[in-house]
MARFI-494237 format. One record per residue (C-alpha): x, y, z. Coordinates in steps of 0.1 Angstrom, whole numbers. Example, Ala and Ser with C-alpha at 12.3 -4.5 7.8 and 13.67 -1.06 7.14 Angstrom:
BEGIN
REC      X      Y      Z
REC    123    -45     78
REC    137    -11     71
//
This chain:
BEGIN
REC      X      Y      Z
REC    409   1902  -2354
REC    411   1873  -2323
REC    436   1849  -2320
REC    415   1820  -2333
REC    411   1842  -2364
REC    446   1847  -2372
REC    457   1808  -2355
REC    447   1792  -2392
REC    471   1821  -2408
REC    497   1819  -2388
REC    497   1776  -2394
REC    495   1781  -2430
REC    526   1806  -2430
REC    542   1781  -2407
REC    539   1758  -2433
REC    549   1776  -2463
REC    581   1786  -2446
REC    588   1754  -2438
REC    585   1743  -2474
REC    602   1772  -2487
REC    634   1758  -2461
REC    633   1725  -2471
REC    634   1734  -2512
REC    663   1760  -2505
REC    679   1734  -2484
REC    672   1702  -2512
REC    691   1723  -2538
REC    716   1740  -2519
REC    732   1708  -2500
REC    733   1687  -2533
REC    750   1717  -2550
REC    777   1726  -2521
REC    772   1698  -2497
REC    752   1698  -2465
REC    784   1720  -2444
REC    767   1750  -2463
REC    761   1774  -2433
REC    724   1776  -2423
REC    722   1814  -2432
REC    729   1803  -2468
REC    701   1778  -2466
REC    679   1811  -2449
REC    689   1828  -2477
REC    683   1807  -2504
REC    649   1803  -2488
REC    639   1839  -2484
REC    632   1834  -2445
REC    653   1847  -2413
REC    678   1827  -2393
REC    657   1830  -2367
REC    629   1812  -2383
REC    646   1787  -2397
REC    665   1775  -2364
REC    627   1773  -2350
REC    616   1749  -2377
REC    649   1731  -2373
REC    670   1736  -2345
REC    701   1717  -2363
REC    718   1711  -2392
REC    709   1670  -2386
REC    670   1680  -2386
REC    673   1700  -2415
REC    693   1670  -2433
REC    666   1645  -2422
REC    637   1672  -2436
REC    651   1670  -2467
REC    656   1632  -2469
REC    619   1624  -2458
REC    605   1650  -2478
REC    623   1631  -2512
REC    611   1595  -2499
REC    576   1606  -2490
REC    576   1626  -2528
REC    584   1589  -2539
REC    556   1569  -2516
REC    530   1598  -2531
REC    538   1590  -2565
REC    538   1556  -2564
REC    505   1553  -2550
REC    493   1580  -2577
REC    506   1559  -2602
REC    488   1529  -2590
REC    458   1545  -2584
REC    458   1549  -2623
REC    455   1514  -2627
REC    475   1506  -2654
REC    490   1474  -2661
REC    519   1460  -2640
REC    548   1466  -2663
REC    534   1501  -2676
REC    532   1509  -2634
REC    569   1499  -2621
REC    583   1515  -2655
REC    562   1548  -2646
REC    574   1546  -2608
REC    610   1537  -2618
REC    612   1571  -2639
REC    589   1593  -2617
REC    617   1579  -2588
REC    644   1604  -2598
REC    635   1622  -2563
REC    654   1597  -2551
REC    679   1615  -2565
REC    684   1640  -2538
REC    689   1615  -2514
REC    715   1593  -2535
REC    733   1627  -2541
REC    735   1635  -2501
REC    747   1602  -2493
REC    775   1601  -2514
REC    788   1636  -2512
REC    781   1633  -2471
REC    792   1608  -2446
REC    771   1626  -2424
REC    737   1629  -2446
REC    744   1592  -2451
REC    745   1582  -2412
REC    718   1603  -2405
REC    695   1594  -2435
REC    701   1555  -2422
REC    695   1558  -2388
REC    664   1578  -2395
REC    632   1552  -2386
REC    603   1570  -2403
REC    626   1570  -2436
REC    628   1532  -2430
REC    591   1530  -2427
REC    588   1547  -2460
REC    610   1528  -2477
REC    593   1500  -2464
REC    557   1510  -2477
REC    575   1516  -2513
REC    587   1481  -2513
REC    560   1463  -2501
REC    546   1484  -2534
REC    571   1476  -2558
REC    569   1436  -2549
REC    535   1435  -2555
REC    540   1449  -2594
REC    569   1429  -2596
REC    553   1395  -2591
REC    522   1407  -2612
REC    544   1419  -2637
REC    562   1385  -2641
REC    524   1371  -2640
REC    514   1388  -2671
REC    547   1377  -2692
REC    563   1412  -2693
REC    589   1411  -2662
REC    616   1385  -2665
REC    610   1355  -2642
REC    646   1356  -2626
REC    649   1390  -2611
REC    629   1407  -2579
REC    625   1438  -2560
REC    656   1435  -2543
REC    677   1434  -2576
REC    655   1459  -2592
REC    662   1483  -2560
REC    701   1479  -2565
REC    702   1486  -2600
REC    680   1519  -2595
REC    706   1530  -2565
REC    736   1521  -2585
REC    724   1543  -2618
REC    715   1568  -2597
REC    747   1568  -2579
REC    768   1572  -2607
REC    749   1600  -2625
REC    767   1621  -2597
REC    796   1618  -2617
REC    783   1640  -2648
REC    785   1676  -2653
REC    754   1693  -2642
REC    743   1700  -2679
REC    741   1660  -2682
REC    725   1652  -2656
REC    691   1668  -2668
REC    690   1637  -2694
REC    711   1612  -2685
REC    683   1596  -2658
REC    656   1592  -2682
REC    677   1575  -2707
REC    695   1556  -2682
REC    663   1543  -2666
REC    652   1531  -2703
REC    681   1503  -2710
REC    676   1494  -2675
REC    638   1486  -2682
REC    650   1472  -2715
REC    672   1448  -2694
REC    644   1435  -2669
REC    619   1429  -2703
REC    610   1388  -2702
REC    611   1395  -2740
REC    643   1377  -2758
REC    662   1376  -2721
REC    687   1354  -2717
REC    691   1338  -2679
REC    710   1358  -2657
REC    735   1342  -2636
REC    739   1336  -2600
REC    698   1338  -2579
REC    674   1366  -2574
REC    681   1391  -2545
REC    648   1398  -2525
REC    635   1427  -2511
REC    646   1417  -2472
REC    678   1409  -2483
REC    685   1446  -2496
REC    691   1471  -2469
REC    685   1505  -2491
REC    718   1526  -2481
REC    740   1543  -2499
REC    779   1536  -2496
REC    807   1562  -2495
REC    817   1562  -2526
REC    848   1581  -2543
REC    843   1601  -2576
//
């Protein structure tokens, strides 16, 4: 066998491995924090140290893979999800419960300040985030168009109120939080229905106004 015959192996091995990493490394940092040592995460992933440290030569890499990996699993199915073609409000209720990838990321930031300066300073996961609001406006306002979205709320609010139920899921036993999103995610859609709202104080928050981190926050 030549070398160009065993180059398309050799990329698709490379490529498993790195998926296999960035799985073991998803669930191992949100269960014991992103100080794990990388041989756990090697472990966990069924691969040497050795090839792990060539994928990702750091810890901060690694922590980055993981982050981009949840916002680009977010992007995809958002534009699946539109590509469907269902109506606006149908679409961003979809989206807002297919999100929960987003949970990963929420998880990291608030159980590490260094996940959390890492996963803002990153610029492709800004561009991604960017893409996935640009999406999200455009349901909003045709949302509100066809009568189902309440006329006095907008992507930024709709962004915070995702973070912040999100966020505080991190605070239930492990055993609840395999229900609590979906149910969670359903009074907050109840909440944004135009249907028998009553105005809600203060003005809407836009999209450029909401900077999508994650504080420290204390449980």
């Amino acid at each position: 066998m030549t070398t160009t015959d065993t180059t398309p192996r050799l990329r698709a091995d490379a490529r498993r491995n790195r998926d296999r990493i960035i799985s073991a490394a998803q669930a191992v940092f949100t269960e014991r924090g992103t100080e794990v040592p990388m041989e756990e995460v090697a472990r966990s992933a069924g691969v040497g140290v050795g090839t792990l440290y060539r994928r990702f030569p750091d810890r901060d890499s690694l922590i980055r893979a993981v982050a981009q990996d949840a916002f680009d699993t977010v992007l995809e199915d958002t534009r699946a999800t539109i590509a469907q073609k269902p109506d606006a409000w149908t679409a961003l209720s979809q989206i807002m419960h297919r999100g929960l990838a987003l949970r990963t990321v929420v998880r990291l930031t608030v159980l590490s300040s260094r996940a959390r300066a890492i996963i803002n300073s990153d610029p492709n996961t800004e561009a991604v985030n960017n893409q996935f609001l640009e999406l999200v406006e455009d349901l909003v306002r045709r949302a509100q168009a066809d009568g189902k979205l309440r006329e006095d709320i907008s992507t930024g609010d709709i962004a915070v109120l995702s973070g912040l139920a999100l966020q505080g899921m991190q605070a239930l036993p492990e055993e609840l939080r395999t229900i609590a999103p979906a149910r969670y995610i359903a009074v907050l859609l109840d909440g944004l229905r135009a249907e028998n709202s009553r105005p809600l104080p203060g003005r809407p928050i836009s999209a450029d106004e909401v900077i999508i981190r994650t504080p420290e926050v204390e449980f």
